[in-house]
Residue frames relative to the residue before (quaternion, step in Angstrom):
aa qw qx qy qz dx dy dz
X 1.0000 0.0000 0.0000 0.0000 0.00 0.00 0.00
X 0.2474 -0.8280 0.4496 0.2261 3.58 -0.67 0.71
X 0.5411 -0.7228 0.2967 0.3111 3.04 -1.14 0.96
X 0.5437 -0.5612 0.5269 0.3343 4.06 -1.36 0.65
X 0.5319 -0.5146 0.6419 0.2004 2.94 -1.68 1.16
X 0.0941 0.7132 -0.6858 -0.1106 3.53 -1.10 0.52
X 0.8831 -0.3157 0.2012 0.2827 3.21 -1.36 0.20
X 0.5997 -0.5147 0.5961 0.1418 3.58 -0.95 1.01
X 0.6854 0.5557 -0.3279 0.3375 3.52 0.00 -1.29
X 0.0279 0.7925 -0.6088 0.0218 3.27 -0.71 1.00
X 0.4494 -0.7902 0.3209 0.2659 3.76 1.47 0.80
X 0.2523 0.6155 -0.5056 0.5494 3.02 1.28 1.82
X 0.1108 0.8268 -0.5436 0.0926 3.98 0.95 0.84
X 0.6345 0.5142 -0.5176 0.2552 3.45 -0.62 1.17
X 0.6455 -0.6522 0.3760 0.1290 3.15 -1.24 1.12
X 0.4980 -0.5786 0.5476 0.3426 3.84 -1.02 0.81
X 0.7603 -0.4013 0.3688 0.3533 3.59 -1.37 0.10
X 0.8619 0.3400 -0.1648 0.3383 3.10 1.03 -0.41
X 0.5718 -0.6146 0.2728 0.4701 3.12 2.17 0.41
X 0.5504 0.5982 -0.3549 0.4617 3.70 0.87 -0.49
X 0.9137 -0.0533 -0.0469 0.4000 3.66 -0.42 -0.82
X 0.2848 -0.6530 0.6541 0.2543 3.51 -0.87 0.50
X 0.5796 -0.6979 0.4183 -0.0445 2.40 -2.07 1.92
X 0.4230 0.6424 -0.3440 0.5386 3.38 1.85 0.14
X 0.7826 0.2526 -0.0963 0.5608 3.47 -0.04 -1.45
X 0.3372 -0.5148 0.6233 0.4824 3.74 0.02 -1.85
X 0.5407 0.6315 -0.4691 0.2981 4.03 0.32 -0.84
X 0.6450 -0.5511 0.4699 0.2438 3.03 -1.38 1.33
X 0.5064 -0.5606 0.5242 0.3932 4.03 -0.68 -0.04
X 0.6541 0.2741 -0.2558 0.6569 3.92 1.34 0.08
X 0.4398 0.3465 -0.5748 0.5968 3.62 0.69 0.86
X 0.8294 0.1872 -0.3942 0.3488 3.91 -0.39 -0.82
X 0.4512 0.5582 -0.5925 0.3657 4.06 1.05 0.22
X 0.8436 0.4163 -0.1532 0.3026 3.32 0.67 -0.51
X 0.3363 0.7763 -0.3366 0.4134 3.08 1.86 -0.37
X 0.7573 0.4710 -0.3434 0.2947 3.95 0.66 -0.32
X 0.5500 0.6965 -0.0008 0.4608 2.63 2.06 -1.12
X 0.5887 0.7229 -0.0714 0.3545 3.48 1.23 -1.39
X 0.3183 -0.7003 0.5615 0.3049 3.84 -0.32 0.49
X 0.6152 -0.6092 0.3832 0.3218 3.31 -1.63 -0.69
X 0.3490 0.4876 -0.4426 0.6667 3.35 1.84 0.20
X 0.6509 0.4819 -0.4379 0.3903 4.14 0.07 -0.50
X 0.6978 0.4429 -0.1998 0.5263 3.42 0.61 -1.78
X 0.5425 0.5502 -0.5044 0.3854 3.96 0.41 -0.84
X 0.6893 0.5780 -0.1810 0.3976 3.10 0.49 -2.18
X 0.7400 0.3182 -0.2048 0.5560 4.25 0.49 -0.33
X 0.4599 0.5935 -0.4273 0.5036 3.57 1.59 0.14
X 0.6589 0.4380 -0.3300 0.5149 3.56 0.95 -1.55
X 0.6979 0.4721 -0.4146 0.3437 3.83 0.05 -1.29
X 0.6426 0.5305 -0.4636 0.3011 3.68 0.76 -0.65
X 0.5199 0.6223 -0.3059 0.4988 3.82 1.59 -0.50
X 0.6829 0.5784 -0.2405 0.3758 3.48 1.25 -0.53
X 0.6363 0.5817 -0.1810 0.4733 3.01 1.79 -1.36
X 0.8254 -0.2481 0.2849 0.4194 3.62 -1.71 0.36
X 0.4311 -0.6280 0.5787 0.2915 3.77 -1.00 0.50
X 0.6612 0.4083 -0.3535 0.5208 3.77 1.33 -1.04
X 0.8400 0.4036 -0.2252 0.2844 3.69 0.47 -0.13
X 0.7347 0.0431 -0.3111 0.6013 2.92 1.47 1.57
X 0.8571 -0.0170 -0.1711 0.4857 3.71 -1.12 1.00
């Protein structure tokens, strides 16, 4: 059985200068509306991009 994506969230809730990504996790502010909602091919798929994103703009 494969294992569930859980949350990113590392209760570090605040936002880059430009409102878009929070500096805790990296997810867009329409990645974590949706994050509850999401399958696991969805939630995987915003796991990889966070590896993609800015080093200052997540963990």
């Amino acid at each position: 059985m494969p294992q569930t994506v859980t949350t990113p969230c590392v209760s570090v809730c605040t936002l880059d200068a430009r409102g878009r990504l929070c500096l805790g996790c990296g997810r867009t502010l329409e990645e974590i509306g949706a994050w509850p909602t999401l399958g696991e091919n969805e939630r995987r798929a915003i796991m990889a991009r966070l590896n993609q994103r800015p080093a200052g703009a997540a963990r």
